[in-house]
C-alpha positions, -999 to +999 in steps of 0.1 A: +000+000+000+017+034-008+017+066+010-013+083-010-035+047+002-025+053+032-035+089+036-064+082+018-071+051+039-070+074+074-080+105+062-119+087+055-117+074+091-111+105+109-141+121+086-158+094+096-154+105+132-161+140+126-192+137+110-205+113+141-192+137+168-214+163+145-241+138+143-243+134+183-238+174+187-269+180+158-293+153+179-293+178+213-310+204+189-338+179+178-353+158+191-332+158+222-342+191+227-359+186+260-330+171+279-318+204+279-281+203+292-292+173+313-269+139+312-248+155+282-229+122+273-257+104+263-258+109+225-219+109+226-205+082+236-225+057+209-204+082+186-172+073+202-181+037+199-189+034+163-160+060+151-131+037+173-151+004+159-147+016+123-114+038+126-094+026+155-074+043+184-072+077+164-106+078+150-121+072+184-098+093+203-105+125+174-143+118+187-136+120+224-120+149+221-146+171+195-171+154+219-152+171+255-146+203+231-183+205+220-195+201+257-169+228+267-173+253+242-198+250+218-226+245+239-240+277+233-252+265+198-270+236+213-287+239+244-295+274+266-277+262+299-235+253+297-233+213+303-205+218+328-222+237+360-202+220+387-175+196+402-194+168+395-198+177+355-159+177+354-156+142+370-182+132+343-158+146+318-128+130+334-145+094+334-166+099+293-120+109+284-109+076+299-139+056+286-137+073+250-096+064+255-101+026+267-135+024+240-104+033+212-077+012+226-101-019+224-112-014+189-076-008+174-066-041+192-096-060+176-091-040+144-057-048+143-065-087+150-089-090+119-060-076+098-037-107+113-066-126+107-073-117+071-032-121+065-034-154+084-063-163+057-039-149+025-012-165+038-031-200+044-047-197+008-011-190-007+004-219+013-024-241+000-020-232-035+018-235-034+010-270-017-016-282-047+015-264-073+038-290-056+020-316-055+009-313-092+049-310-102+052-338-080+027-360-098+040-355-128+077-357-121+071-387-099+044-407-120+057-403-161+091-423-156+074-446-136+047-449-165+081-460-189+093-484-162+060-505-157+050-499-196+086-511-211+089-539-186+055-553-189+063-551-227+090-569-223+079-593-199+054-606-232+082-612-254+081-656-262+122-656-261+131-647-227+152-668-208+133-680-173+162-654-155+152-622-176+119-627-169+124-628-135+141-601-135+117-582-152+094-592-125+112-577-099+111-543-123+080-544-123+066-556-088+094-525-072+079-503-099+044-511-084+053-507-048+071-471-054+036-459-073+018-470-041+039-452-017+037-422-044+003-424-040-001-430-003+017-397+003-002-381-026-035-389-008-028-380+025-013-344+011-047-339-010-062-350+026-049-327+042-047-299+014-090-303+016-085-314-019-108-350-017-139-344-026-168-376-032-177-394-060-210-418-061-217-438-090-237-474-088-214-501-079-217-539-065-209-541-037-204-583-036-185-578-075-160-552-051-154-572-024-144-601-049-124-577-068-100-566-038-095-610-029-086-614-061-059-584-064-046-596-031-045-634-041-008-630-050+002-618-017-012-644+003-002-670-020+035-659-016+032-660+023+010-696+023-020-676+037-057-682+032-080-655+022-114-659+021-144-637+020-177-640+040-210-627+027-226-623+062-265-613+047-278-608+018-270-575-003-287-556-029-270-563-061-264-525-068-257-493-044-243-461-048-211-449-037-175-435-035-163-474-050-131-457-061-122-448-020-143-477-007-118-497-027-088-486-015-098-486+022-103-521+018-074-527+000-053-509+022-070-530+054-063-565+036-028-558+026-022-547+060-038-579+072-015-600+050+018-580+054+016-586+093+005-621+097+031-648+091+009-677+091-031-688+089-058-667+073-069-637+067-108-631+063-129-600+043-162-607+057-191-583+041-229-581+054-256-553+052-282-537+075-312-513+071-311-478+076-338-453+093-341-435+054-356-461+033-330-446+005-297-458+025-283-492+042-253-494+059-229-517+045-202-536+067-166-546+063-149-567+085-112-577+080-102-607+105-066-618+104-043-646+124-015-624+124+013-606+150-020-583+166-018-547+178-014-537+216-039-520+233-019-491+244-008-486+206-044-490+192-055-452+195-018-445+175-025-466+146-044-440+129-022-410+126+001-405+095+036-417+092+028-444+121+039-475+124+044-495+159+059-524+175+071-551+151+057-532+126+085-511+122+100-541+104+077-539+076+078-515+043+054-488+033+048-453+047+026-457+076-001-442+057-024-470+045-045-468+076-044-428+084-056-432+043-082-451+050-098-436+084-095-403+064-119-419+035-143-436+059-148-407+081-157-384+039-182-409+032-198-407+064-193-439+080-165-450+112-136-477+118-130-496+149-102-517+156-099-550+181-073-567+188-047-587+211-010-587+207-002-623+192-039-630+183-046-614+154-062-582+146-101-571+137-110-543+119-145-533+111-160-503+089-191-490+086-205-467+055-240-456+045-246-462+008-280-454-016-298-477-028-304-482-060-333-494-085-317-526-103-307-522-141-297-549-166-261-552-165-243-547-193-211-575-205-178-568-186-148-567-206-124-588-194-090-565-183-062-595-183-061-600-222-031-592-239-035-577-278-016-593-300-029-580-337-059-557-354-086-577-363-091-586-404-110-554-422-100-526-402-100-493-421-063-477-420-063-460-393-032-423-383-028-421-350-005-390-336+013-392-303+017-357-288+048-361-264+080-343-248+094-372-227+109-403-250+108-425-230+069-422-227+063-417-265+086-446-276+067-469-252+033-457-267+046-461-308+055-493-300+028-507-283+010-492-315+036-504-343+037-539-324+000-546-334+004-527-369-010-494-365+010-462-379+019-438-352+039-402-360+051-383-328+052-348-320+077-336-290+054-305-277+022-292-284+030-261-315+046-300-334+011-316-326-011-286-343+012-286-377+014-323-377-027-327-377-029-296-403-003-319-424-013-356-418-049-354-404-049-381-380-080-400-372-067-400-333-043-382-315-029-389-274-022-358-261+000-355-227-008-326-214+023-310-197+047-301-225+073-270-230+064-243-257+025-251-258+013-273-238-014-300-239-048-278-233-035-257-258-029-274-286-062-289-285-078-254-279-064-252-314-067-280-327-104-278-324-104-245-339-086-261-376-109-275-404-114-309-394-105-306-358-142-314-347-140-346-355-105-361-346-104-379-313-081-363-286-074-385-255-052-363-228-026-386-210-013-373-180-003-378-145-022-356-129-039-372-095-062-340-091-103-346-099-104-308-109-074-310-133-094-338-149-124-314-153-104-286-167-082-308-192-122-324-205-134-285-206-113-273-233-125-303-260-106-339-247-129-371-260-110-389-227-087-390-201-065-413-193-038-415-162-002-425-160+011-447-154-015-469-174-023-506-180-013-514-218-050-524-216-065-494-213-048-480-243-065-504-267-097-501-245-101-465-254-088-465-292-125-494-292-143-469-273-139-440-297-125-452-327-146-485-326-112-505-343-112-544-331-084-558-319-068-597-320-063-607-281-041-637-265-065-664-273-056-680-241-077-655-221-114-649-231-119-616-248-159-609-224-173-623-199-214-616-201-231-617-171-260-641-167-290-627-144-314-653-133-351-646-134-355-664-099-339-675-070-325-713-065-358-732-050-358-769-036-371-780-070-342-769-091-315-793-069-342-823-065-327-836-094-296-840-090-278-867-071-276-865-033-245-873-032-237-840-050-262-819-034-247-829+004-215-823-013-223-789-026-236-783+006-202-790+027-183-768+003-207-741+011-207-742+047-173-747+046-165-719+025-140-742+006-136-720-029-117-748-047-141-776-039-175-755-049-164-748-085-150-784-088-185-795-078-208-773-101-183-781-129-199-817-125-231-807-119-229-783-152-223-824-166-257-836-156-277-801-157-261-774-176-293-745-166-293-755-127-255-750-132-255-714-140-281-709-117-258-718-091-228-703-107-244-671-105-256-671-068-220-682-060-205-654-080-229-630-061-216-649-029-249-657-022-250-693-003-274-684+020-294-687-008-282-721-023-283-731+011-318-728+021-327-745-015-308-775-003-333-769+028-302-773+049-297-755+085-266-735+072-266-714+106-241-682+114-215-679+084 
């Protein structure tokens, strides 16, 4: 603020102070008229008040003082009688100059803490912004060489000539190059945590196809430590709720893996049930993650939650000490709570509780299946020019050859002002587009792109490492078809290129390209099993009630033999973790699961 501010700033205050002394001085003429020269202070001091509220110590001081010299001298245009007769009117002057003082000194204190306040608040918003700038540069720095390492090894890793050692090898690439992205983005999440960045999501979701999904993805783990995990369904669930799936899922990953990484020997359990809520709209679905492992001491349990913590022989282990702080942080957005028993040496419990939406059910559409592997275009695909829109090599090079290795022509261009002359000179049917880039950057070369003859109708898919949900939005504003985040599954390159482009690729013939899902028009009933053997039916029945998920498979394989429609119907109820249901149609007493 310069000097002329200034001035300006002060100079309106003490007017402001003038003209409410004058205000007071006017109010004696009319309508105060009648007090005469009677209590004198009375219209003054709310002057003093509001000119040392809005001004501060001078402003209110400059109004005590044209107040005492209005009393003093100018009383003759006011009232008939002086105000000051006597002793007694000078100690009333003495004690309205030390009220008017301490009135002033008060307000320039609290004036003076809004201004800390307000810099406090400037301050804050400029350490937050320089907080989501880091993080951003962070992302990106952090997330593009990692998208080289997984992409080139994973490449690599499906070459038919490597020696049992290189491959191996390439493993180990690739399994470190997984477990630095997770601790990348364990300390992302708890910055944008803390930053107030995380914001909600809902979209529909199953919640019996989610828990199945986080087994699964930690199958491998348990398998290398000789560990069972199983999962529970506890009631029966509604096929479809809605949800933050994309946090839910992490939270439970995050409680498994933890589960696994600290028990040496036994099992470890996701158990999942549901219960009604007081709104007819919401339920409350439940989590529970047993384990046999090393346990948690009572004295440590209130500890486990706070970032960077990690206790006892947990200290041992690898990873940040964020995976839980992560995960109470997500419950606690979406409304629900975590709890925690355990003994030291017995095995931990953890239990989490969040209130979902229910949902009206929907056909359900085929799922493509994610673990293919392209190995060719399809026969009678049109010729198709795809431009790669890149600064960092090692991140185009990966891209053109996944392209070149199934046949398709790719052209690169190392910054954005390359990618707008080579779509005026090639005209490419499709065009990734990373979006931090020198001269011009991503955003901005499609801005312009857009803009050309023919730039309505290319499709523009940004890649970048961006971990912000309002980066996302901005980078879709300006004209992107998609978005896609690094480091990516090969998969998900192809994926999109069908989505918009609608080209057909050859996969690995050993996996099956969909997998439709098969919806029943009833439940299982009595009838349906009456048929079959009782020798299969009580051994169905063990493998349920024993939750044995090699011997249930094995047995509806042979029943699929003798009836191929009660088969799927089973299939399905299993793949929905519904044995409750198979259970009663057996018209067996399956009990507590």
């Amino acid at each position: 603020m310069n000097f002329s501010s200034v001035f300006h700033y002060k100079f309106n205050r003490l007017l402001v102070a003038i003209v409410l002394v004058a205000l007071a001085a006017a109010l004696r003429v009319w309508p105060l008229e009648v007090l005469e020269s009677k209590v004198p202070w009375l219209t003054f001091y709310p002057a003093v008040m509001v000119a040392a509220i809005y001004g501060g110590l001078l402003a209110g001081l400059l109004a005590t003082g044209l107040a005492c010299l209005t009393v003093v001298l100018l009383w003759p245009w006011l009232v008939a009688y002086p105000f000051i007769n006597n002793s007694a009117d000078w100690v009333g002057l003495m004690v309205f100059i030390m009220n008017g003082a301490l009135i002033s000194s008060v307000a320039e204190a609290m004036l003076r803490a809004n201004i800390r306040a307000r810099q406090a608040q400037v301050q804050a918003e400029a350490s937050n912004k320089a907080k989501s700038v880091f993080l951003a540069n962070m992302s990106h720095e952090l997330r593009t060489p990692l998208n080289a390492i997984l992409g080139f090894s994973t490449l690599m890793r499906q070459s038919s000539d490597l020696s049992s050692e290189h491959r191996q090898t390439l493993d180990l690439i690739n399994r470190s190059g997984e477990h630095l992205l997770n601790l990348i983005n364990d300390v992302l999440d708890m910055a944008k945590i803390e930053s107030g960045r995380l914001t909600l999501e809902h979209a529909p979701f199953k919640a019996p196809d989610l828990a199945q999904e986080v087994i699964d993805l930690m199958q491998v783990r348990a398998e290398e430590k000789n560990l069972r995990l199983l999962l529970e369904q506890l009631s029966d669930l509604p096929r479809l709720v809605d949800g933050d799936v994309a946090k839910l899922r992490q939270s439970l990953i995050n409680l498994v893996g933890n589960a696994i990484k600290y028990t040496n020997q036994g099992s470890v359990k996701l158990k999942i049930r549901s219960r009604p809520d007081e709104d007819a709209q919401r339920l409350w679905l439940t989590f529970v993650v047993e384990d046999t492992g090393i346990g948690i001491a009572s004295s440590d349990q209130a500890r486990i939650f706070e970032p960077f913590t990690q206790i006892g022989q947990q200290t041992l282990q690898k990873g940040t000490g964020l995976g839980l702080a992560i995960t109470h942080r997500y419950v606690e957005l979406m409304g629900g709570h975590i709890s925690v028993n355990s003994t030291l040496g017995h095995g931990s419990r953890f239990c989490i509780e969040i209130p979902v939406g229910r949902v009206n059910e929907t056909p359900i559409a085929p799922m493509n299946a994610n673990n293919y592997r392209v190995i060719g275009l399809a026969p009678g695909q049109p010729e198709l020019r795809i431009l790669i829109v890149e600064d960092q090599q090692e991140n185009w090079l990966l891209l053109q050859r996944l392209l070149a290795g199934i046949g398709l022509t790719a052209r690169v261009a190392e910054n954005g002002l390359l990618g707008v002359e080579a779509f005026q000179a090639w005209r490419p049917h499709f065009i990734w587009m990373d979006v931090r880039m020198p001269v011009m950057d991503g955003l901005e070369a499609a801005r312009c792109i857009r803009a050309l003859e023919g730039g309505s109708t290319v499709k523009i898919v940004a890649l970048t490492a961006s971990v912000f949900k309002e980066e996302r939005d901005q980078i879709m504003a300006v004209g992107m078809d998609d978005f896609i985040r690094k480091p990516y599954q090969i998969e998900e390159i192809f994926d999109c290129m069908t989505r918009h482009l609608g080209v057909r690729f050859i996969r690995d013939e050993s996996v099956s390209e969909t997998a439709t899902v098969l919806i029943p028009t009833a439940d299982i009933s009595l009838e349906d099993l009456a048929a079959l053997p009782e020798e299969l039916r009580l051994e169905l029945r063990d493998a349920l009630v024993n939750l044995d998920t090699v011997r249930v498979p094995e047995v509806i394989d042979r029943i699929s033999e003798l009836n191929p429609a009660v088969s799927d119907l089973i299939k399905y109820h299993t793949n929905q973790f519904a044995y409750t249901t198979i259970l009663r149609a057996l018209n067996a007493d399956a009990g507590p699961i």
